[in-house]
C-alpha positions as CSV (number, residue, x, y, z in Angstrom):
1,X,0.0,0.0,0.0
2,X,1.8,3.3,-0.9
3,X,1.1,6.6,1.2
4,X,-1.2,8.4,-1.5
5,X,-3.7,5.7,-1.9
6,X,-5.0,1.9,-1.7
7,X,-4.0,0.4,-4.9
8,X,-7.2,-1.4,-5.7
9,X,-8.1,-2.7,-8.9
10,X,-12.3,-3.9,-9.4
11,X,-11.1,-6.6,-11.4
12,X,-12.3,-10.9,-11.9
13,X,-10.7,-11.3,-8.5
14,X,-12.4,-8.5,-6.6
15,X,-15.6,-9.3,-8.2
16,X,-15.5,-13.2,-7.1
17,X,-14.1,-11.9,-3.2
18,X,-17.4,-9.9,-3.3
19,X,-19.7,-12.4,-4.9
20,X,-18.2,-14.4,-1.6
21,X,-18.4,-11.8,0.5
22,X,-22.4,-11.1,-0.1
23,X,-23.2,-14.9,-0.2
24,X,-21.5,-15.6,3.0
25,X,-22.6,-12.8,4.6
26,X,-26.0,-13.2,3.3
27,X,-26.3,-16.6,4.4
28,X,-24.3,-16.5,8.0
29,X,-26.6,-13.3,8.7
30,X,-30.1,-16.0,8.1
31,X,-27.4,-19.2,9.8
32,X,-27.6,-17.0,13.1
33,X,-31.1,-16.6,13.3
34,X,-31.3,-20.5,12.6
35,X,-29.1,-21.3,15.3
36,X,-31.2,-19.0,17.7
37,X,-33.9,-20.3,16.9
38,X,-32.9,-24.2,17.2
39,X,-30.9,-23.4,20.3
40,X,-34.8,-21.7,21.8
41,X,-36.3,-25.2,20.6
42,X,-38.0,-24.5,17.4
43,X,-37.5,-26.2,14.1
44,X,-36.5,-23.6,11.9
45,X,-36.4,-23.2,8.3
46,X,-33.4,-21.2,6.8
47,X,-33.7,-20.0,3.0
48,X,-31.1,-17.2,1.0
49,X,-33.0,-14.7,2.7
50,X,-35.3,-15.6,5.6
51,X,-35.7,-17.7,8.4
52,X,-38.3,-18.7,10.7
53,X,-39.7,-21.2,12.9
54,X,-41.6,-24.5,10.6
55,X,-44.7,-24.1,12.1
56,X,-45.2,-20.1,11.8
57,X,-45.4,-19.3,15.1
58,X,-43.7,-18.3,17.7
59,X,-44.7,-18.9,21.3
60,X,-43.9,-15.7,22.8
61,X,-42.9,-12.4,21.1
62,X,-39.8,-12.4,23.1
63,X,-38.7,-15.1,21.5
64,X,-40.0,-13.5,17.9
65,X,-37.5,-10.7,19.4
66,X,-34.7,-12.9,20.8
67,X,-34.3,-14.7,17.3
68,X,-34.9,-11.6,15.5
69,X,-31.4,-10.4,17.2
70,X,-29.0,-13.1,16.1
71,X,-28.8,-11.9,12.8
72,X,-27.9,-8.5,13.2
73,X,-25.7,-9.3,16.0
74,X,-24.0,-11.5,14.3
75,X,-23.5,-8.7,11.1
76,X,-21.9,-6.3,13.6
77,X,-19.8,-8.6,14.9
78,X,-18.9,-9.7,11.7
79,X,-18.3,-6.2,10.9
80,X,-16.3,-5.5,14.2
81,X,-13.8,-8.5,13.3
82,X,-13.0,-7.5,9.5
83,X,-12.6,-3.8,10.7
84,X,-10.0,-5.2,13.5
85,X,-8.1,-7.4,10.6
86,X,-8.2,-4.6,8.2
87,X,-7.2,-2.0,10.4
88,X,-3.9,-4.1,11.9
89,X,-3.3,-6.8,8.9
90,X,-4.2,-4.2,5.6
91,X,-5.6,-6.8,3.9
92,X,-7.8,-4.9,1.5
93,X,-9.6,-7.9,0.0
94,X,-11.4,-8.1,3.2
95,X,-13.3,-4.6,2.1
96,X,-16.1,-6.0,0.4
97,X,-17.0,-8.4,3.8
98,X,-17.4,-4.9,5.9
99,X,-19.2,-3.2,3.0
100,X,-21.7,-5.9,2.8
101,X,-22.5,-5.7,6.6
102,X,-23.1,-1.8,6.2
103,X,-24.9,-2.2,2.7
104,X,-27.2,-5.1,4.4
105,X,-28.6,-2.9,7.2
106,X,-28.6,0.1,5.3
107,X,-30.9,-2.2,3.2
108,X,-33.0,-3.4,6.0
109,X,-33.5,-0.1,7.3
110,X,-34.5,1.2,4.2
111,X,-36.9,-1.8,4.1
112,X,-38.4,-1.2,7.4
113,X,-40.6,1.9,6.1
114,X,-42.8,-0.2,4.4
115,X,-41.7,-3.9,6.4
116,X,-40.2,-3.7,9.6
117,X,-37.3,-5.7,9.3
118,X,-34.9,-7.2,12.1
119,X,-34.0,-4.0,14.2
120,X,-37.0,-2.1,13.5
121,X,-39.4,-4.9,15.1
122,X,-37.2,-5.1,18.3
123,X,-36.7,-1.6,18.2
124,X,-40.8,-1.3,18.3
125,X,-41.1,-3.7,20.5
126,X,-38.5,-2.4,23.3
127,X,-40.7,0.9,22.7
128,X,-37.8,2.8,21.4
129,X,-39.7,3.9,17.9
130,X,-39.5,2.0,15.4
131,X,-36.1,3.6,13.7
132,X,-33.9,4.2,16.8
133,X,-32.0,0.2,16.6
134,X,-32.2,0.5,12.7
135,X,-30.4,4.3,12.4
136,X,-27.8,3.4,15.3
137,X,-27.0,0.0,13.7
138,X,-26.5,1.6,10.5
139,X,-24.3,4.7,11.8
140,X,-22.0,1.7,13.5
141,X,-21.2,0.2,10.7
142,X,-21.1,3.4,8.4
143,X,-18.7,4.5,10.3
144,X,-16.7,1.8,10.5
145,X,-16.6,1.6,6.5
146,X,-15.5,5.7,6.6
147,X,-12.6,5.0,8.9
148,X,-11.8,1.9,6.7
149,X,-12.1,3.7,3.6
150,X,-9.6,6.8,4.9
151,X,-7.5,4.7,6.1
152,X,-6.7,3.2,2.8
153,X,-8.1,6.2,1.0
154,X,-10.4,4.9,-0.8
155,X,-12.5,7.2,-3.2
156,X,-16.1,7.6,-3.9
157,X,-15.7,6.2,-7.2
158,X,-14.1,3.0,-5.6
159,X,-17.0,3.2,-2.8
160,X,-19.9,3.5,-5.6
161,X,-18.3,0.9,-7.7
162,X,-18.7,-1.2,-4.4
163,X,-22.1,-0.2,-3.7
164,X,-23.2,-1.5,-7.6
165,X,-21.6,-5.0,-6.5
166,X,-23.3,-5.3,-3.5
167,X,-26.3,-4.6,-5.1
168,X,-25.9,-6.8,-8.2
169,X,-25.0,-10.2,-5.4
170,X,-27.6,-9.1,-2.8
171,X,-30.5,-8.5,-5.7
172,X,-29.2,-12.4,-7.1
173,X,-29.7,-13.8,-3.7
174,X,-32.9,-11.8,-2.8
175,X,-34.7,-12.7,-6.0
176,X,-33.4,-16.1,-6.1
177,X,-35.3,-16.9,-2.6
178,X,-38.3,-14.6,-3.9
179,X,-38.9,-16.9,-6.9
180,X,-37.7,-20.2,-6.4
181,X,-37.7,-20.4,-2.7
182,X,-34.3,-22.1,-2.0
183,X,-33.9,-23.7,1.1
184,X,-30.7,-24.6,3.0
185,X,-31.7,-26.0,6.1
């Protein structure tokens, strides 16, 4: 990495690390709401982009609340851990794993004016207004992107052409499940 700026180039490489990067995160985001889920005794039902209990129903809204947590806990702590890396190892192929967190809950947030999405239904539940969890989330991890992106000083040019991958991976995974309802677990 030279002083002036992050030598990144958006090339076959960096495409296929952010094709990764969107699946896994994607996927891991729905995996910890599974894993709540089983771990609260429901049979749970995974798929690209949702997950909830077999049945429908859960017994209590707590739980509803409990196991709408683990996947955006598990985003910022995904987030937290490839800021650390990046920020001490400089391993820049790690970028599109933080942008994806940010991008997701941007998304969900953005979501949750018409469908209250993750944050938004706790956030409503605790009584905090529907948009306090959501906006806070979102700041979190838009600010760890900004310090990332000084850091290596990255541009807006690098930072849109990022945002257009995100969107091309998470639209592929969001109308995949919309249409041909793929289930993983």
């Amino acid at each position: 990495m030279t002083d002036d700026k992050a030598k990144v180039e958006i090339n076959k490489k960096y495409v296929s690390v952010f094709a990764i990067a969107v699946f896994l995160s994607w996927t891991l985001h729905e995996f910890a709401h599974w894993i709540v889920g089983e771990c609260m005794g429901y049979k749970m039902i995974m798929t690209l982009n949702s997950c909830f209990p077999a049945n429908r129903h859960y017994l209590k809204d707590l739980h509803y609340q409990i196991i709408s947590a683990g996947g955006p806990i598990f985003t910022l702590c995904e987030a937290i851990l490839i800021f650390i890396l990046m920020t001490r190892q400089r391993i820049i192929l790690l970028y599109p794993f933080l942008f994806t967190c940010f991008y997701m809950r941007l998304f969900a947030t953005v979501i949750s004016f018409r469908n209250p999405n993750d944050e938004a239904r706790i956030s409503s539940a605790v009584g905090f207004g529907k948009f306090a969890l959501p906006l806070i989330m979102t700041i979190i991890l838009f600010a760890l992107v900004y310090k990332v992106s000084k850091m290596y000083k990255f541009d807006t040019q690098f930072n849109l052409a990022n945002l257009g991958l995100t969107l091309l991976f998470s639209s592929m995974i969001i109308l995949t499940d919309m249409y041909f309802k793929v289930r993983l677990l």
